[in-house]
MIDO-31132 format. One line per field, with one value per residue (C-alpha): x, y, z. Coordinates in steps of 0.1 Angstrom, whole numbers, plus 2048, in hexadecimal, padded with zeros to 3 digits. Example, Ala and Ser with C-alpha at 12.3 -4.5 7.8 and 13.67 -1.06 7.14 Angstrom:
<sites>
px: 87B;889
py: 7D3;7F5
pz: 84E;847
</sites>
This chain:
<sites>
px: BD0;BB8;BB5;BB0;BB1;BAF;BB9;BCE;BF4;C05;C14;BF1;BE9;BE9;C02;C24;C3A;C32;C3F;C40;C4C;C6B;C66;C86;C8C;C72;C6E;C60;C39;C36;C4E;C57;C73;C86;C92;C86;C8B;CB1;CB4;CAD;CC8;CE2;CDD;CCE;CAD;CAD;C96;C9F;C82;C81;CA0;C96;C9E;C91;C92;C7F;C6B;C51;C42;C41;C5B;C5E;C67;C74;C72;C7B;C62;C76;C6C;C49;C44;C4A;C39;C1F;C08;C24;C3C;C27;C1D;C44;C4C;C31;C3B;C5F;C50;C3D;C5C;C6F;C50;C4E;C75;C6C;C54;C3A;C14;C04;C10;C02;C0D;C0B;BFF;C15;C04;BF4;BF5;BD9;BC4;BD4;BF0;BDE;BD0;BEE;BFF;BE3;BE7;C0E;C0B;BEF;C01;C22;C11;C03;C11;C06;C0F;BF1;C06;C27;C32;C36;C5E;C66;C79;C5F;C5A;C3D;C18;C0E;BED;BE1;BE8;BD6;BD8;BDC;BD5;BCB;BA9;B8F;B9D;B8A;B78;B98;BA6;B8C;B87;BAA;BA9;B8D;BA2;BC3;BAE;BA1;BC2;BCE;BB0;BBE;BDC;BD3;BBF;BE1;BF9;BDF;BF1;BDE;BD5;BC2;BB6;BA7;B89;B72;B82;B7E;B5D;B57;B6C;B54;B34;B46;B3E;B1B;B16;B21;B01;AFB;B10;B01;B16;B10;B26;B27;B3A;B43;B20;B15;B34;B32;B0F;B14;B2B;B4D;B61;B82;B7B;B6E;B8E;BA4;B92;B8E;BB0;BA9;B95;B8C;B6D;B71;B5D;B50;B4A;B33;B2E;B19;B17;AFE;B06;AED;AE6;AF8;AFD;B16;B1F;B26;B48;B54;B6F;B7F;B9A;BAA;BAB;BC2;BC2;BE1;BF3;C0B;C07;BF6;C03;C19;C26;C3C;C5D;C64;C75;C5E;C40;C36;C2D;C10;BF9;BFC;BEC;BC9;BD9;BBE;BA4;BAA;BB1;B8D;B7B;B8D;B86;B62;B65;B73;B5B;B41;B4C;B54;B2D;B34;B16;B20;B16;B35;B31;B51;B55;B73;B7A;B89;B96;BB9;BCE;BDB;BE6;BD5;BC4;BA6;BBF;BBA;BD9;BEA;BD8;BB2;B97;B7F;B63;B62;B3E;B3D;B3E;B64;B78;B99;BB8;BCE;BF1;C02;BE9;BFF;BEC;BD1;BC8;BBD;BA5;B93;B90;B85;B63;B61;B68;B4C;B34;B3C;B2F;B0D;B0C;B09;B2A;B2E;B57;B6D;B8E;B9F;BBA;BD5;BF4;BF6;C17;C3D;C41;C33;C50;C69;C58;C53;C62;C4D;C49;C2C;C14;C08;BE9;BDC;BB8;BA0;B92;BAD;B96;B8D;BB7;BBD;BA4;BB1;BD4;BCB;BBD;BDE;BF0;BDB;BDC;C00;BFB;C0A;C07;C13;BFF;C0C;C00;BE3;BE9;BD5;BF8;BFB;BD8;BEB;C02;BE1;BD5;BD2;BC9;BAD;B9F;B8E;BB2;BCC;BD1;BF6;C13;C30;C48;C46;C48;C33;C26;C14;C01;BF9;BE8;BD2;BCC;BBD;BA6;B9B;B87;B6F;B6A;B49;B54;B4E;B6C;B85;BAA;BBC;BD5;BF5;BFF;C17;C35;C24;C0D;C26;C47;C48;C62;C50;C58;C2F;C2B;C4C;C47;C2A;C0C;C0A;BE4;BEA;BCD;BB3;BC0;BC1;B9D;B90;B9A;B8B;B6C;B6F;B75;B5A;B41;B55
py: 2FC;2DE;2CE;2A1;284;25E;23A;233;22F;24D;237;236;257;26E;282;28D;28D;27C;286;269;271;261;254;24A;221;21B;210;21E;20B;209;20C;20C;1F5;1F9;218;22F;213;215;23B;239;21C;230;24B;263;264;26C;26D;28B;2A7;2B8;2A9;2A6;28C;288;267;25B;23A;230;24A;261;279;275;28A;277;28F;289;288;281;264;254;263;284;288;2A3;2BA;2D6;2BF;2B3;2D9;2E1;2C3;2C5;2EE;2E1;2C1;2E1;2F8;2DA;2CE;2F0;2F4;2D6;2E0;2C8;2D1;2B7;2AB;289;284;265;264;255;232;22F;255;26D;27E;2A0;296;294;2B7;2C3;2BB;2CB;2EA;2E8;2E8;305;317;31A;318;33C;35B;380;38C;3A2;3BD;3B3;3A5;380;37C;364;34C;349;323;316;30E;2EA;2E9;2CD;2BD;296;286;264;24E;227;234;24F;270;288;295;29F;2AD;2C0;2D1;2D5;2E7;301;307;30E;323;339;341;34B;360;371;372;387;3A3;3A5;3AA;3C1;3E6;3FF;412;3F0;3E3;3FF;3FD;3FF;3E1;3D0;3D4;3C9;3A9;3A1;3A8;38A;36E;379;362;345;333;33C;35F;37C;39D;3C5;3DE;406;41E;440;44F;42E;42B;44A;440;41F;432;425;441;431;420;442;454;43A;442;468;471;45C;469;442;439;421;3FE;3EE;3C9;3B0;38C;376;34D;332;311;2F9;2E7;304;2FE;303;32A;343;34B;369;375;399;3A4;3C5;3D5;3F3;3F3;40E;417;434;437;459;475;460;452;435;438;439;413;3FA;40F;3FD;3E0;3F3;3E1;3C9;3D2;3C3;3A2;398;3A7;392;374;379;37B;360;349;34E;346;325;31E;322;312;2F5;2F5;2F4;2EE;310;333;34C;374;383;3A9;3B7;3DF;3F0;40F;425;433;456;478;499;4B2;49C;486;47D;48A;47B;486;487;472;45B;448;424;413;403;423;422;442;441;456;455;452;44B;446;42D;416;416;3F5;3F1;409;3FC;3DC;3E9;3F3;3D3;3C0;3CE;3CC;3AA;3A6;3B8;3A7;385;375;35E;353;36C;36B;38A;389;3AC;3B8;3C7;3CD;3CB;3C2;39A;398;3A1;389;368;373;35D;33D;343;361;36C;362;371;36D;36C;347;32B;314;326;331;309;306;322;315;2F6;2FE;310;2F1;2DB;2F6;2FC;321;320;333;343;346;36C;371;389;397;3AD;3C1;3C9;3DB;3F7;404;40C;426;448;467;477;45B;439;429;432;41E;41D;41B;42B;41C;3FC;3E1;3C6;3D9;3B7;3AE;3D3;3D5;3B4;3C4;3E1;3CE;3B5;3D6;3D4;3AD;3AC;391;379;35D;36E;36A;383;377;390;381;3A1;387;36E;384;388;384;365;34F;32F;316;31A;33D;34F;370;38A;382;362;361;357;352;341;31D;320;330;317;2FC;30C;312;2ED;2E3;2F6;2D7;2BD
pz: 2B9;2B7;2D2;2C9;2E2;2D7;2E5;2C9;2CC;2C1;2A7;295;295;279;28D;27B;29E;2BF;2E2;2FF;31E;32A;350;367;367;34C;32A;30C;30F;2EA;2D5;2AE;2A1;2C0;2B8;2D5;2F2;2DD;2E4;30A;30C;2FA;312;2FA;304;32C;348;351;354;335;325;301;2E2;2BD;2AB;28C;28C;275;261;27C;28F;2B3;2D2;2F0;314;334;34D;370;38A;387;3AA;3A7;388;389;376;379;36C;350;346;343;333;319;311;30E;2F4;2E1;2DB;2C9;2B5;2A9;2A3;28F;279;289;281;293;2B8;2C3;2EA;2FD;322;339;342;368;36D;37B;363;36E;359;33B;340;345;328;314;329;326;303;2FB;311;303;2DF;2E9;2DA;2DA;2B5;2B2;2AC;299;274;274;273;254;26A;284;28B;27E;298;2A4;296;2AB;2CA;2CC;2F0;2EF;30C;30F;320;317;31F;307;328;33B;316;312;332;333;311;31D;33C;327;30A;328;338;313;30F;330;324;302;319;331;312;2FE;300;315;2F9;2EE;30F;321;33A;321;30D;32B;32B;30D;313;330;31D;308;323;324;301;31D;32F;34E;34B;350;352;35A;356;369;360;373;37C;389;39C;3AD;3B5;3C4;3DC;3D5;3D9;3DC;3BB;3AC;3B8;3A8;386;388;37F;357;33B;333;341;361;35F;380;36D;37C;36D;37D;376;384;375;371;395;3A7;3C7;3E1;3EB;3D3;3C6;3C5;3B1;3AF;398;399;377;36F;350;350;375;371;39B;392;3A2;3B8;399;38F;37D;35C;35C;351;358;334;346;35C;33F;354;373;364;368;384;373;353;367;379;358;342;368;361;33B;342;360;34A;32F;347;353;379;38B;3A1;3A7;39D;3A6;395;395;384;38B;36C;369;360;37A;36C;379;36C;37F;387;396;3BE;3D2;3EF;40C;3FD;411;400;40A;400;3F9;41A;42D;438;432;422;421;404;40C;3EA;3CB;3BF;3D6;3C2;3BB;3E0;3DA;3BB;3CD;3EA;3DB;3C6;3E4;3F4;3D8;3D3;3F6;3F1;3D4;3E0;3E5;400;3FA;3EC;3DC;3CB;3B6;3AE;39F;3C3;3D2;3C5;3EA;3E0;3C3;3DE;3F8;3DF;3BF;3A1;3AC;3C6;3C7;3E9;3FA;416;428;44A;447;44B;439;419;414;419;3FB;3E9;3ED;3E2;3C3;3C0;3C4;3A9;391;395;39A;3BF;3DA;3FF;419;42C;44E;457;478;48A;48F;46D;46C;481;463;451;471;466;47B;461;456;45B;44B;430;40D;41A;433;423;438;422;43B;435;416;40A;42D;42F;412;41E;438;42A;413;42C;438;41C;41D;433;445;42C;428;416;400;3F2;3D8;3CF;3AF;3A5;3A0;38F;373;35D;354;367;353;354;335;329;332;328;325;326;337;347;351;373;38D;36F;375;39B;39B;387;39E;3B9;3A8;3A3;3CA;3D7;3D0;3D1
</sites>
């Protein structure tokens, strides 16, 4: 989809259909022949969020959508109202979509109508026949706005092509997106300026020392890939970022492993990884004058007789000594030695992102992934970034009495407490071991990966985690 802005009115573009938004106690600003001021005042155009109505005036077609109360408009709003806009212009054969900005709004709104739109413009057909009936594509989406927007659009439109690029290595089959594909994704960003990236595979990460990262991968004939992308913008400054994503590119639980039900959808436990790497594209792409460390720990999580077993003990790359309770709990270990790394590495914030625990769905459902950490500050930032991006988040608690479920009597701890309480915190807990002290967040984003329902993000993979990390990248200078 191209992506246009001008300062034209919509009428003047060379736009087949036009969307306004609809605001409660307001008239249409500029209108053709009366007609669309005449569909609000018969009732048939409504304020109401996402209530929809087509008229034509002029030489064009036109979509009028509720947008709600002045007020409580925000860039959530706008992003569901723009997806709902994109479903009836393609129900409508419309090629190219001219939006106009709400007058006197913040700039977020205008990125989030781009981003509402790309979103729910995205599909994942690599794999299926075109069905004859299928609707046709918007091929263009122009902004218009009485000001110069074509900054805002365009950032807007890097953000939204990044979380679709996530979005492609989430839905890719396993068979498709294994650790080495990855890899090869990541070596992709390295074409970006200021990206540099280096990838290890087994051998190196048995020699690194990360043996509960090693033990994770043993069990898989696919090679393992410890991913490391680094970025300095130009006038870096501030501390470094750094950004870990869990990547199993295939979790069967290994020999604890899962049912049968939905087990399909363990393609998707690479969601943070993905989201890690397509944050980095857009933060390049953006130009941020910062310093980003992101390491993403690939691998396939499989049963065979090379498999680890409940009860082995690994050492992690920070010297700490696990025991391993269920090898479902995997995850925790892969990001326990690419938490660490990142810390040798360099970083001096962290924030990793996981598929970690069903516990989260259970706890917040998938509205709000969790988000637990050791610095008050840095989870208010993280938070708020959330917030901005519309990607929310809940903070969980981190009490020291939670570290007791993760005691075990032969070693330093154990991946898991199989009493289940808490399972979320627990699982914090265990990874704040491996954080160095450096300010920390861990974000469980299990509900919200995929599956998540939302009007621009539907179904599959929903890239979750790019958005809010790219705000944050954007507050740590500001």
């Amino acid at each position: 989809m191209v992506i246009e802005s001008t300062t034209a009115l919509p009428a003047d573009s060379d736009a087949d259909t036009a969307v306004l938004g609809i605001l409660d106690g307001e008239g249409i600003a500029h209108d053709v022949d009366g007609i669309l001021q005449g569909l609000v005042d018969a009732g048939e155009a409504k304020a109401k969020h996402r209530h929809l109505a087509v008229a034509h005036a002029g030489a064009k077609r036109w979509i009028l959508v509720g947008l709600g109360s002045r007020e409580q408009l925000d860039g959530e709003l706008m992003r569901v109202a723009a997806a709902t806009a994109l479903e009836r212009a393609r129900e409508l054969g419309a090629r190219r979509l001219c939006w106009e900005v709400p007058h006197k709004v913040d700039p977020e709104i205008a990125a989030a109508i781009v981003e509402g739109t790309m979103l729910r413009a995205y599909r994942f057909d690599r794999f299926k026949a075109a069905p004859e009936d299928e609707p046709t594509d918007v091929d263009a989406l122009i902004v218009s706005a009485h000001g110069d927007l074509s900054g805002v659009v365009e950032q807007a439109s890097i953000v939204a092509t990044a979380v679709n690029w996530a979005r492609d290595l989430q839905n890719t089959p396993a068979n498709e997106m294994a650790p080495r594909h990855l890899a090869d994704a990541a070596h992709e960003l390295a074409e970006l300026d200021g990206v540099s990236v280096e990838v290890d595979g087994r051998d190196a990460i048995v020699e690194r020392g990360m043996g509960a990262f090693a033990a994770v991968a043993q069990g898989s004939d696919e090679e393992p890939a410890l991913i490391t992308v680094r970025y300095e913008g130009v006038d870096a400054a501030g501390p470094v970022l750094g950004l870990v994503g869990k990547a199993v590119t295939f979790d069967t639980g290994g020999i604890s492993i899962k049912g049968a039900n939905k087990m399909s959808d363990m393609k998707f436990d690479m969601s943070g990884g993905a989201a890690v790497l397509a944050a980095v594209e857009a933060i390049a792409r953006l130009a941020l004058p910062i310093r980003v460390l992101a390491v993403v720990g690939a691998t396939e999580n499989m049963p065979s007789g090379r498999a680890m077993r409940p009860g082995d003990v690994v050492s992690a790359a920070n010297g700490i000594t696990i025991e391993i309770i269920n090898t479902d709990a995997e995850g925790r270990l892969v990001l326990a030695d690419c938490l660490a790394h990142a810390v040798s590495e360099g970083a001096e914030r962290l924030v990793d992102i996981a598929t970690l625990t069903g516990a989260i769905i259970t706890a917040l459902g998938n509205t709000h992934a969790g988000v637990v950490g050791d610095d008050d500050d840095w989870v208010a930032q993280v938070s708020a970034a959330g917030s901005s991006s519309g990607e929310l988040v809940w903070r969980l608690p981190l009490h020291a009495d939670y570290a007791k479920a993760l005691e075990s009597e032969t070693a330093d701890l154990m991946n898991v407490n199989e009493t289940r309480k808490a399972g979320s915190i627990v699982a914090a807990q265990f990874l704040q071991r491996f954080t160095g002290g450096v300010p920390w967040a861990h974000l469980d984003i299990a509900g919200t990966a995929w599956g998540a329902g939302k009007p621009y993000t539907p179904k599959g993979g929903s890239g979750f985690g790019v958005r809010l990390m790219v705000a944050l990248a954007r507050s740590i200078n500001a």
